[in-house]
C-alpha positions as CSV (number, residue, x, y, z in Angstrom):
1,X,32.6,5.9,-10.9
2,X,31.1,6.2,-7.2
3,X,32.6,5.0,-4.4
4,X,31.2,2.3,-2.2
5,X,29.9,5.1,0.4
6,X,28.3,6.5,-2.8
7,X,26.5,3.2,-3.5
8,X,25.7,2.9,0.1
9,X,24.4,6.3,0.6
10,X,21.9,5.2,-2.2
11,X,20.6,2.3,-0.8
12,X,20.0,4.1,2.4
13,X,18.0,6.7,0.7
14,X,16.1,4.1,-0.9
15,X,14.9,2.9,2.5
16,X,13.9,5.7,3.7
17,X,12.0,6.6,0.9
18,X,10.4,2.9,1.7
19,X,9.6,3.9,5.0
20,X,8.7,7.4,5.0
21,X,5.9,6.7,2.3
22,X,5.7,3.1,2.0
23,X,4.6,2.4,5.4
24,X,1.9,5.3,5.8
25,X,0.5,3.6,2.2
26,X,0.6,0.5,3.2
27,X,-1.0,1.5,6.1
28,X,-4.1,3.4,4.5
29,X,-4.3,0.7,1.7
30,X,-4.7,-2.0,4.5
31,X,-7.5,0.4,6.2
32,X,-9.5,0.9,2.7
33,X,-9.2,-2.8,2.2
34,X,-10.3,-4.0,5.3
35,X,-13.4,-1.3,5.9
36,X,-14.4,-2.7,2.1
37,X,-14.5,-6.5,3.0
38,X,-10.9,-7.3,1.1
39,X,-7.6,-9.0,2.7
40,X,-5.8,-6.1,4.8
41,X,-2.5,-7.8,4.8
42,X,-2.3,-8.1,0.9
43,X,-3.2,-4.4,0.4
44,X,-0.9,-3.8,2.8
45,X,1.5,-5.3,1.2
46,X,0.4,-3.7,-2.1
47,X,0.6,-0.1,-0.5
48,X,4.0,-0.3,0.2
49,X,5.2,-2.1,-3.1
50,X,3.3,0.3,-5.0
51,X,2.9,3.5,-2.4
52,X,0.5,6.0,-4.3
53,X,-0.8,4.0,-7.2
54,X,-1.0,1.5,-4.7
55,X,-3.6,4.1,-2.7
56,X,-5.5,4.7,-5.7
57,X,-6.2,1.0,-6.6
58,X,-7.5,0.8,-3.0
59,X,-9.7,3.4,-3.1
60,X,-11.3,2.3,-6.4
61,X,-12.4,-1.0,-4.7
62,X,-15.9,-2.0,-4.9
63,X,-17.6,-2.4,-1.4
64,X,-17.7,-6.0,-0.8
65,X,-19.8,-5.5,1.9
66,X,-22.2,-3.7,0.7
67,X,-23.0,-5.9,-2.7
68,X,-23.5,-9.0,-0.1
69,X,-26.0,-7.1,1.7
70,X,-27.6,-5.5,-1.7
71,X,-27.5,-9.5,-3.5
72,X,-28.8,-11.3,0.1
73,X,-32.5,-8.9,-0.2
């Protein structure tokens, strides 16, 4: 059985996993997002729920942008 220190030390670790790659994710997801015509704030969000598969799911977004622009001419 672990102690409460245990428990607590685990919880702590969790953070910082949260914040060393979460953050940094989060960050790049909200980038891709936004440069491709999407919500920032949700891929943000998204990045840090889901870090790397979160990254990839980002990067495989079609260009918004670019299909207005191909659809308008």
């Amino acid at each position: 059985m672990t102690s409460f220190y245990g428990a607590y030390s685990s919880i702590g670790s969790l953070f910082l996993f949260t914040f060393v790659f979460g953050l940094p994710c989060g960050l790049l997801c909200a980038s891709l997002a936004n440069n491709k015509g999407y919500s920032a704030w949700r891929w943000f969000a998204g990045g840090v729920l889901f870090n790397i598969l979160g990254l990839i799911a980002a990067a495989g977004l079609p260009d918004r942008l670019l299909r207005n622009q191909y659809v308008k001419y």
